[in-house]
Backbone as JSON Lines, residues from 0, in Angstrom:
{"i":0,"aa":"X","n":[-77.62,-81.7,204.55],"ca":[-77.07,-82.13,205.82],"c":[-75.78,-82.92,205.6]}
{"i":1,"aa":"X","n":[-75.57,-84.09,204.45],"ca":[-74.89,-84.78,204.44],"c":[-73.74,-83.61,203.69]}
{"i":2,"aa":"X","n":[-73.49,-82.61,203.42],"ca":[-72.42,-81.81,202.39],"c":[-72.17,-81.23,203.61]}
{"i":3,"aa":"X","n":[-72.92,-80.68,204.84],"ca":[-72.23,-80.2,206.06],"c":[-71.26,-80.95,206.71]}
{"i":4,"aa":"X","n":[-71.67,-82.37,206.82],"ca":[-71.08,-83.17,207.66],"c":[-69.81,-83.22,206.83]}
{"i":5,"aa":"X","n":[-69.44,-83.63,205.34],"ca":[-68.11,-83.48,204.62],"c":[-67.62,-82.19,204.76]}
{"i":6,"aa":"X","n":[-68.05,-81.06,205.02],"ca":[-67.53,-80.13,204.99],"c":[-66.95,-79.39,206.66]}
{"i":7,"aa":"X","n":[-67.85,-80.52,207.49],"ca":[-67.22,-80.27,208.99],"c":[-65.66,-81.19,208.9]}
{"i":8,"aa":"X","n":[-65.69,-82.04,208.21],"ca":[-64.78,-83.01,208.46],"c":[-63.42,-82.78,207.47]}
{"i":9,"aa":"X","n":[-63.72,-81.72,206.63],"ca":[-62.52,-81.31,205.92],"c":[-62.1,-79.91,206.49]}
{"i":10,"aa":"X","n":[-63.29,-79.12,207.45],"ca":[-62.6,-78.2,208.29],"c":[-61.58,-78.67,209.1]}
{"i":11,"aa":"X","n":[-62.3,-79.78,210.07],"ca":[-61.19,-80.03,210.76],"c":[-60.28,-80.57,210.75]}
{"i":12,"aa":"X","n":[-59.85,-81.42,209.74],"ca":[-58.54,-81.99,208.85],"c":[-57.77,-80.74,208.78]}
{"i":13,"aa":"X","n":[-58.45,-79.83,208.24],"ca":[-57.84,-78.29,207.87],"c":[-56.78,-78.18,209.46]}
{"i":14,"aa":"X","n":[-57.87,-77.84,210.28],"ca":[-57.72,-77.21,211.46],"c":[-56.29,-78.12,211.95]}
{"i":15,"aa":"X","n":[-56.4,-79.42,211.96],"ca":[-55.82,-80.0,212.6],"c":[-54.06,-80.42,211.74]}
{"i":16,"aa":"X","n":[-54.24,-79.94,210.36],"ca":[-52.86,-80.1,210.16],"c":[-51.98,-78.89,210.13]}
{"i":17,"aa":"X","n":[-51.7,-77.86,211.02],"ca":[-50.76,-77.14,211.14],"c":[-50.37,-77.98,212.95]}
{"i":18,"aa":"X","n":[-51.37,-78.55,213.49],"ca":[-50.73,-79.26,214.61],"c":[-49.86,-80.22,214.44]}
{"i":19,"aa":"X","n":[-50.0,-81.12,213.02],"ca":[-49.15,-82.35,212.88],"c":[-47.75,-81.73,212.34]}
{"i":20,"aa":"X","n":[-47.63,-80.19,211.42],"ca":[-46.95,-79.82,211.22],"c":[-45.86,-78.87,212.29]}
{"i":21,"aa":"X","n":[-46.27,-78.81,213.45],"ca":[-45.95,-78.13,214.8],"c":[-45.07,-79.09,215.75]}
{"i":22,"aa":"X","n":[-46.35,-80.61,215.55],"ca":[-44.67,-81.83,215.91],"c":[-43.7,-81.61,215.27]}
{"i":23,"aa":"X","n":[-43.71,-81.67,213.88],"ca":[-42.67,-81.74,212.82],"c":[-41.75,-80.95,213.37]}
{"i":24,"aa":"X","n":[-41.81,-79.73,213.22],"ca":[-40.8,-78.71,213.37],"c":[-40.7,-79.19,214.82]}
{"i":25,"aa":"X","n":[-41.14,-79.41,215.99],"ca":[-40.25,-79.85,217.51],"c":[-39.66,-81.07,217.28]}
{"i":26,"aa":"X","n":[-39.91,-82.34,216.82],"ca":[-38.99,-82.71,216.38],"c":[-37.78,-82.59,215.88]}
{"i":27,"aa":"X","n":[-37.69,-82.01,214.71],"ca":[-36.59,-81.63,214.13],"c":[-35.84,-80.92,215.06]}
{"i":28,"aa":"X","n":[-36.41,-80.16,215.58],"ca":[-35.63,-79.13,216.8],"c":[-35.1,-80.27,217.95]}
{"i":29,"aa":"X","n":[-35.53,-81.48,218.2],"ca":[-35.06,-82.21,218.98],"c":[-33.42,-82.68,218.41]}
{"i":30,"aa":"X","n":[-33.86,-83.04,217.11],"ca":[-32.88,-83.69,216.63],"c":[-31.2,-82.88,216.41]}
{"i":31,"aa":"X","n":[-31.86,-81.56,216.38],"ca":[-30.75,-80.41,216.14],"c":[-30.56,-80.41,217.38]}
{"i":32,"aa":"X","n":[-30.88,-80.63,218.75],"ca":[-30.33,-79.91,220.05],"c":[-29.5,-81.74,220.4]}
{"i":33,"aa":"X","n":[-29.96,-82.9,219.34],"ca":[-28.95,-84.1,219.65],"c":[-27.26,-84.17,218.94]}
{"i":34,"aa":"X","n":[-27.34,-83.3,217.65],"ca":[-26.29,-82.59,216.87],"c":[-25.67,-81.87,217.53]}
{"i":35,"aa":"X","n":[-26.29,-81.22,218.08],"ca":[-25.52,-80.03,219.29],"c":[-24.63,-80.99,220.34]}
{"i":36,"aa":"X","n":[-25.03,-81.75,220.93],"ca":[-24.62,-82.95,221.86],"c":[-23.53,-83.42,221.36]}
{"i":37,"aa":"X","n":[-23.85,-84.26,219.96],"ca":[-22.63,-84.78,219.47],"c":[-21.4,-84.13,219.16]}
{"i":38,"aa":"X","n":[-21.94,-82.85,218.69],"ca":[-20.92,-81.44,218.74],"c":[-19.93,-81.72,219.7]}
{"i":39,"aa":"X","n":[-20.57,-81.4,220.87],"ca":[-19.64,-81.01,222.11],"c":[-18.89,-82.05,222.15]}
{"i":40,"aa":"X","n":[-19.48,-83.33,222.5],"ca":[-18.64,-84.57,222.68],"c":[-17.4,-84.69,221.72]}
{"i":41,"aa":"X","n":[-17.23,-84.4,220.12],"ca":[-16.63,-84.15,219.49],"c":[-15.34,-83.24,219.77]}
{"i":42,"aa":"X","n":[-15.93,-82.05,220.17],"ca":[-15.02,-81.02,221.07],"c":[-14.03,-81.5,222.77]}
{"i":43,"aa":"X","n":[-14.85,-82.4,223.08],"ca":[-14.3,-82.92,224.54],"c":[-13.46,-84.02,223.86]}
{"i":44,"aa":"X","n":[-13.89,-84.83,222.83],"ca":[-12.39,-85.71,223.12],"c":[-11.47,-84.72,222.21]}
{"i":45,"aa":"X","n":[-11.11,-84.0,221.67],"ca":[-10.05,-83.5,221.35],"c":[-9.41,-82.67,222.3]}
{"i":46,"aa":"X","n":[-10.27,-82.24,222.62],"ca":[-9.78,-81.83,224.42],"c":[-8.94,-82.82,224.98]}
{"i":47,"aa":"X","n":[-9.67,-83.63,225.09],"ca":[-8.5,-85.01,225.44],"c":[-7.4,-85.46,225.13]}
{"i":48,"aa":"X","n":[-7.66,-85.34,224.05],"ca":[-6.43,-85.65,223.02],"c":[-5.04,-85.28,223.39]}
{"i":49,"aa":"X","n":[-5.23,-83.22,223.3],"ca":[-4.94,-82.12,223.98],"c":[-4.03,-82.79,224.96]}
{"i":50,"aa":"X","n":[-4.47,-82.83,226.35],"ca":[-4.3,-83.38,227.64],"c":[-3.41,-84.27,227.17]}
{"i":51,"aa":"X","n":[-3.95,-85.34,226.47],"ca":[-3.25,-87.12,226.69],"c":[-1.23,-86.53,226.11]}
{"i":52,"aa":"X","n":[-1.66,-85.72,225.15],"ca":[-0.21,-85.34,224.55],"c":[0.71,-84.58,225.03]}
{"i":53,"aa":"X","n":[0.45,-83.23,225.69],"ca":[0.87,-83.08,226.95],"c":[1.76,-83.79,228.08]}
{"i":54,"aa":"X","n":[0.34,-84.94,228.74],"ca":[0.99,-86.39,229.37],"c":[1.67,-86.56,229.34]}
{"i":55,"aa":"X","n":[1.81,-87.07,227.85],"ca":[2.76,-88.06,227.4],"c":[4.26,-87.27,227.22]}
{"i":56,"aa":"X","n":[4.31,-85.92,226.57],"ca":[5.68,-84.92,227.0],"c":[6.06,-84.92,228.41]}
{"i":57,"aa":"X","n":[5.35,-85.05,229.33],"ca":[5.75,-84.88,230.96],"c":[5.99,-86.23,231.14]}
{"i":58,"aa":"X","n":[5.97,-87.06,230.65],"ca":[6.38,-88.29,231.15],"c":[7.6,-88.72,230.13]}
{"i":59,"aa":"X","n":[7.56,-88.09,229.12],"ca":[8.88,-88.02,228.71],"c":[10.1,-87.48,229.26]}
{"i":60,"aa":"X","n":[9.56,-86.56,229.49],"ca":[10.84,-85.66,230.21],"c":[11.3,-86.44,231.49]}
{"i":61,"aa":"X","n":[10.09,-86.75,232.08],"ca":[10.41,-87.02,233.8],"c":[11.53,-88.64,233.44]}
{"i":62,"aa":"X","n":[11.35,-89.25,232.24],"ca":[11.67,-90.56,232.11],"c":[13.43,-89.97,231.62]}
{"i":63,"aa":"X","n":[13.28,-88.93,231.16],"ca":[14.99,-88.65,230.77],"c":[15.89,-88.29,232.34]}
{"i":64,"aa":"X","n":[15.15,-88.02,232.93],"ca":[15.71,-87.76,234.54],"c":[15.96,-88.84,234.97]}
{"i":65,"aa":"X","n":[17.24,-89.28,235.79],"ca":[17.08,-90.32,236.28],"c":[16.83,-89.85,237.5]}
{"i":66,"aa":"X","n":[15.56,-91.16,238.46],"ca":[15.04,-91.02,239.51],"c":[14.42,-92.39,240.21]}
{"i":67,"aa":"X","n":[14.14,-92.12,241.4],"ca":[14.26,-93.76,242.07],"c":[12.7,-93.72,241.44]}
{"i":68,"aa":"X","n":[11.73,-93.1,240.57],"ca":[10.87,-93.54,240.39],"c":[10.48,-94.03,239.05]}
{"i":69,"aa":"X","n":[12.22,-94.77,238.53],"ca":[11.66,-94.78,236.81],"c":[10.91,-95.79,236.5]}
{"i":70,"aa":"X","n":[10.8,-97.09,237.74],"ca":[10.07,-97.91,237.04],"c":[8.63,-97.99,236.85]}
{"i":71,"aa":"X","n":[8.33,-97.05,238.01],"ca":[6.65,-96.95,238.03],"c":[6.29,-95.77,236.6]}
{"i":72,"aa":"X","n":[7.26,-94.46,236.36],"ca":[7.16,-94.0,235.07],"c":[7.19,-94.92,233.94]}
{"i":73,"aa":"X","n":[8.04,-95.91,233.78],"ca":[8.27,-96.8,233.02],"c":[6.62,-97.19,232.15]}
{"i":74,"aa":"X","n":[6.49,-97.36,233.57],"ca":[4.55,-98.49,233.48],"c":[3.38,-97.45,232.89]}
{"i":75,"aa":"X","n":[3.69,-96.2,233.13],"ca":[2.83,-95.08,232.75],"c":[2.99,-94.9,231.28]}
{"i":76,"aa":"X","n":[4.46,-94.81,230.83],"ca":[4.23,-94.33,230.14],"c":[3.61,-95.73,229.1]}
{"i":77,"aa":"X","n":[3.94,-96.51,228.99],"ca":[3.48,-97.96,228.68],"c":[2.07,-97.75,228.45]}
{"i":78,"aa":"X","n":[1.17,-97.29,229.48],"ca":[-0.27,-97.07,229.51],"c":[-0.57,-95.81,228.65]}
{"i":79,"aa":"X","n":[0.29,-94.59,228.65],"ca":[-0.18,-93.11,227.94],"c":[-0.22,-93.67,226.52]}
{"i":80,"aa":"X","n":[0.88,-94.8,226.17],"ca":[1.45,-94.79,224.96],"c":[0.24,-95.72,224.21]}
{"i":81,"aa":"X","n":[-0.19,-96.45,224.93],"ca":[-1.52,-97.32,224.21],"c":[-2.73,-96.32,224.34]}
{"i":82,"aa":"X","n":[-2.8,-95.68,225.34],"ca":[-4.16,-94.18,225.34],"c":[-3.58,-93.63,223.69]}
{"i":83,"aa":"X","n":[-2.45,-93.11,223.65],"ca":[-2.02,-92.83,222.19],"c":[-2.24,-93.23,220.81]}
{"i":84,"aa":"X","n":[-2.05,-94.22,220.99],"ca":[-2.27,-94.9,219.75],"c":[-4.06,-95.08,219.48]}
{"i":85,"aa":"X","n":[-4.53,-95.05,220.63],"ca":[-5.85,-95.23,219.91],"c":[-6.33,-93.6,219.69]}
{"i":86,"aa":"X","n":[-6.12,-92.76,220.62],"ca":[-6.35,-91.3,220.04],"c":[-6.58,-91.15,218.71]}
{"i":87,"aa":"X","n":[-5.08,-91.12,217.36],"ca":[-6.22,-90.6,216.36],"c":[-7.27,-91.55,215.98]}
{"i":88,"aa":"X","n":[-7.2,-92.76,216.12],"ca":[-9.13,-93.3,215.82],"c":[-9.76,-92.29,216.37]}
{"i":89,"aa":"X","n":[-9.91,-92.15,217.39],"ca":[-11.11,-91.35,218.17],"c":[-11.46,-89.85,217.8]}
{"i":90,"aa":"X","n":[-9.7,-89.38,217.21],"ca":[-10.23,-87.62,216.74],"c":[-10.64,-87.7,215.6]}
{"i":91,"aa":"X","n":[-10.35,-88.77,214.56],"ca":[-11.14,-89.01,213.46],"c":[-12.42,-89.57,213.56]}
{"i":92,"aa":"X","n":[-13.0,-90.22,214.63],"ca":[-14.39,-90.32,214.48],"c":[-14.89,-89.5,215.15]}
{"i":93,"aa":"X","n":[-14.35,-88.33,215.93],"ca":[-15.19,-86.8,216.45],"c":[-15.02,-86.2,215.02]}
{"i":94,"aa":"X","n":[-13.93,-86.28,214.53],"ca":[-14.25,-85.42,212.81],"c":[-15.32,-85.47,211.97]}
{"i":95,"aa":"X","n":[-15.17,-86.88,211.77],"ca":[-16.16,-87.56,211.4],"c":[-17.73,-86.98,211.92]}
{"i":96,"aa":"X","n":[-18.07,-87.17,213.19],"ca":[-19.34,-87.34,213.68],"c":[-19.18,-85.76,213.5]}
{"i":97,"aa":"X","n":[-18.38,-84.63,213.83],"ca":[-18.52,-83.48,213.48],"c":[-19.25,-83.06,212.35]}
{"i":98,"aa":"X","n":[-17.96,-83.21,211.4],"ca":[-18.8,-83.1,209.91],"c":[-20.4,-83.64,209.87]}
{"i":99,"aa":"X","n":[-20.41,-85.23,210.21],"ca":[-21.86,-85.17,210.21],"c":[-22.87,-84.45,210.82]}
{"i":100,"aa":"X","n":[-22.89,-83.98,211.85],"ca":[-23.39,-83.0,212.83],"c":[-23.58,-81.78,211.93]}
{"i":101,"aa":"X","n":[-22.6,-81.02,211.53],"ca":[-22.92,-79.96,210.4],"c":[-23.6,-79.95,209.58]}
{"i":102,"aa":"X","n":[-23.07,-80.95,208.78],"ca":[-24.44,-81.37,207.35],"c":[-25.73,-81.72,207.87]}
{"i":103,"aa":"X","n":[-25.66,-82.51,208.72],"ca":[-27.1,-82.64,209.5],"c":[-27.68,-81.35,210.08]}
{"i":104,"aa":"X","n":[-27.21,-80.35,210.73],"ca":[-27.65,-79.2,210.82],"c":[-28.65,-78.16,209.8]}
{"i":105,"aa":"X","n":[-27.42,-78.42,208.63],"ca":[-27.66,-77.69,207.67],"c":[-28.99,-78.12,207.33]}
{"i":106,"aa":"X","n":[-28.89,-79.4,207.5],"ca":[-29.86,-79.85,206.57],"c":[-31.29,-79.72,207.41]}
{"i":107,"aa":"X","n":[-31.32,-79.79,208.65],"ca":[-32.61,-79.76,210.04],"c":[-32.59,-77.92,209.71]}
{"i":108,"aa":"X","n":[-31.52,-77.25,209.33],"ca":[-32.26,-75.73,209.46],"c":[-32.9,-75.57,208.15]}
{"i":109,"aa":"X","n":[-32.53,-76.27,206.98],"ca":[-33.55,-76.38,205.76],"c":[-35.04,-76.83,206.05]}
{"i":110,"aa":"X","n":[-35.17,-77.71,206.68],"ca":[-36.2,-78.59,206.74],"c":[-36.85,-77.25,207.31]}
{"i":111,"aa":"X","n":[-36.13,-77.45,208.62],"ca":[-37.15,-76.34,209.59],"c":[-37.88,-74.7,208.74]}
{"i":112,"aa":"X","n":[-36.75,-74.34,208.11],"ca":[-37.06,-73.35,207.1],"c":[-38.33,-73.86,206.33]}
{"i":113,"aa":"X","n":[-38.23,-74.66,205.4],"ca":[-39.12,-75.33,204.38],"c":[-40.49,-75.22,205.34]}
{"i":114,"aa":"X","n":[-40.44,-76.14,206.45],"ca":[-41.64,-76.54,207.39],"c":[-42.28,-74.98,207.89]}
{"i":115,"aa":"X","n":[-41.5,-74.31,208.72],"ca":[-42.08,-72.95,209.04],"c":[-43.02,-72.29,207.84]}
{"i":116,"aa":"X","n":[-42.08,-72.6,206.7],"ca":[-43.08,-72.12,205.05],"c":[-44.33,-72.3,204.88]}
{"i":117,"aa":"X","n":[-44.23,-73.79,204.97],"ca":[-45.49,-74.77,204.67],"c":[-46.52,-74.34,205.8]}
{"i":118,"aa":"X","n":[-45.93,-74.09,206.76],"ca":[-47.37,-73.91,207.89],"c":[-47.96,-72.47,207.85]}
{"i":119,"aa":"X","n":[-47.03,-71.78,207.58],"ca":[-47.47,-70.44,207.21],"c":[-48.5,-70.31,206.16]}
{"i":120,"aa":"X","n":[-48.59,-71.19,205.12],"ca":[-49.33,-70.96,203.84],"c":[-50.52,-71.63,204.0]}
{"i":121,"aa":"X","n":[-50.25,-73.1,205.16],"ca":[-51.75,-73.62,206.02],"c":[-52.2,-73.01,206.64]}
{"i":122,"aa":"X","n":[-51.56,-72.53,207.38],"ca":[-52.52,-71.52,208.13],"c":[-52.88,-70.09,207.53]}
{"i":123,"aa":"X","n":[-52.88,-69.63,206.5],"ca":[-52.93,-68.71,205.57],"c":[-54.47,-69.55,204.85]}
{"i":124,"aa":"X","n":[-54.53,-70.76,204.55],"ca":[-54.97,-71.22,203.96],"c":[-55.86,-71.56,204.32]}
{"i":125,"aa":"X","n":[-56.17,-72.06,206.02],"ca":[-57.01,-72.32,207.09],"c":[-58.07,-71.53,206.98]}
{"i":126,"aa":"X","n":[-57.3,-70.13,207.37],"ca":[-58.1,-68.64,207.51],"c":[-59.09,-68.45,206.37]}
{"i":127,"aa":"X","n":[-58.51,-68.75,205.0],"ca":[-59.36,-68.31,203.46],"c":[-60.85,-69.44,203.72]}
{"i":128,"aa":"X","n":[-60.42,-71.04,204.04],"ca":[-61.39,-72.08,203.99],"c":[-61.97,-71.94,204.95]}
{"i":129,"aa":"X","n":[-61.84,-71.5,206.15],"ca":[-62.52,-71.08,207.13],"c":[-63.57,-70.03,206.86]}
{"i":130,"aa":"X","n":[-63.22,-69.07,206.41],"ca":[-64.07,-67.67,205.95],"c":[-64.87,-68.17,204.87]}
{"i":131,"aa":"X","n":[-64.56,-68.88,204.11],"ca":[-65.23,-69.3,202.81],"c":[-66.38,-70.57,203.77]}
{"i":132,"aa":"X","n":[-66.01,-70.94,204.74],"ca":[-67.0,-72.15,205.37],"c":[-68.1,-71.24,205.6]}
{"i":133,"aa":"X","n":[-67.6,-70.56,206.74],"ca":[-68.28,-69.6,207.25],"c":[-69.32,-68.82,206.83]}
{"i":134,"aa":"X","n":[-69.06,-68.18,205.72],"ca":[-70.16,-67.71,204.68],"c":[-70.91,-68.53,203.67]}
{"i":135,"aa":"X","n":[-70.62,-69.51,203.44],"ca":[-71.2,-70.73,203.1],"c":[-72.46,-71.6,203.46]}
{"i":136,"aa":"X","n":[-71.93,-71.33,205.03],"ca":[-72.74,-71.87,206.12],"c":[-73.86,-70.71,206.38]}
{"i":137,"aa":"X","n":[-73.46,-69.53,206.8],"ca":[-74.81,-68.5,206.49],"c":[-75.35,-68.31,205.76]}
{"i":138,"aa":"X","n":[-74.83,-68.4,204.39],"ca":[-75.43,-68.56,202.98],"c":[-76.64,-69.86,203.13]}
{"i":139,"aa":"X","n":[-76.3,-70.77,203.44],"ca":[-76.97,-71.95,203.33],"c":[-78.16,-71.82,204.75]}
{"i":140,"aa":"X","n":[-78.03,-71.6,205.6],"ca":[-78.87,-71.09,206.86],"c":[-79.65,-70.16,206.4]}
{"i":141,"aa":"X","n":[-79.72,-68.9,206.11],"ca":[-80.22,-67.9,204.83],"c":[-81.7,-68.31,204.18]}
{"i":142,"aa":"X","n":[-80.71,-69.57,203.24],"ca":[-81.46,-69.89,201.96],"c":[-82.25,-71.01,203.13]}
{"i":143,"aa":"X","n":[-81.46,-71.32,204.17],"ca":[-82.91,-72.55,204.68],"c":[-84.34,-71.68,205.03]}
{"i":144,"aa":"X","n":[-83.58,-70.38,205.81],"ca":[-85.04,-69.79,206.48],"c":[-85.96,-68.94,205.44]}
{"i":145,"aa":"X","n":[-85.51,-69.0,204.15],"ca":[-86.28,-68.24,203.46],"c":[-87.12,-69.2,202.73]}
{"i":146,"aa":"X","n":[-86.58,-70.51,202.59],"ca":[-87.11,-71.56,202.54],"c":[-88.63,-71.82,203.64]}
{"i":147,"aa":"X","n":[-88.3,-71.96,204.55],"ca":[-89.06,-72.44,205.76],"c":[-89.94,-71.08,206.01]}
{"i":148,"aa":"X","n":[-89.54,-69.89,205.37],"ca":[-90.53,-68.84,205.79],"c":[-91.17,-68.29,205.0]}
């Protein structure tokens, strides 16, 4: 009785770790669809960037014109020109967070690879200790009633 009860309780350890391994891999999949995120954001401020430089040519030009509106251009460009200066910080830390985003990828589609492996061979493995319980358990039921009869 008492070798059943260890042997119910290492079935279901069995049973129950391709579920802990099933978080694993959604996790990781979380973490890759937050890479993805940072991606884009990466992509939008250079987008920006894009834009801000642009700007700053049209407000050049408009500032070589003379016009009754140079002083309010004046003030703009004053403002594009400090948006400017902090720009490349910002496309270097989308580079930055890029690159990391990649390697981090790489590295969440390894894992995920590796993990898909591992559960495949548990649950491969499930099936063998399962079948082997199974006949074990009739084996032993068997030998009780031939016992008892």
């Amino acid at each position: 009785m008492e070798l059943q009860k260890i042997q119910h309780r290492k079935a279901k350890y069995i049973t129950e770790e391709p579920h802990r391994k099933r978080e694993e891999v959604a996790h990781a999949l979380i973490i890759e669809g937050d890479v993805a995120y940072t991606q884009e954001g990466a992509k939008l401020a250079a987008s920006h960037c894009q834009e801000m430089d642009e700007q700053i040519r049209l407000i050049d030009w408009n500032l070589k014109c003379p016009s009754a509106a140079e002083e309010k251009y004046f003030h703009k460009e004053d403002k594009y020109e400090e948006e400017a200066k902090m720009l490349p910080g910002e496309v270097k830390e989308a580079e930055t967070s890029a690159e990391y985003a990649v390697r981090l990828v790489d590295k969440l589609e390894t894992t995920i690879d590796d993990l898909e492996d591992k559960l495949k061979c548990i649950s491969e493995d499930q099936l063998c200790t399962q079948s082997t319980l199974e006949r074990t358990l009739l084996h032993q039921n068997e030998m009780h009633r031939s016992l008892a009869g």
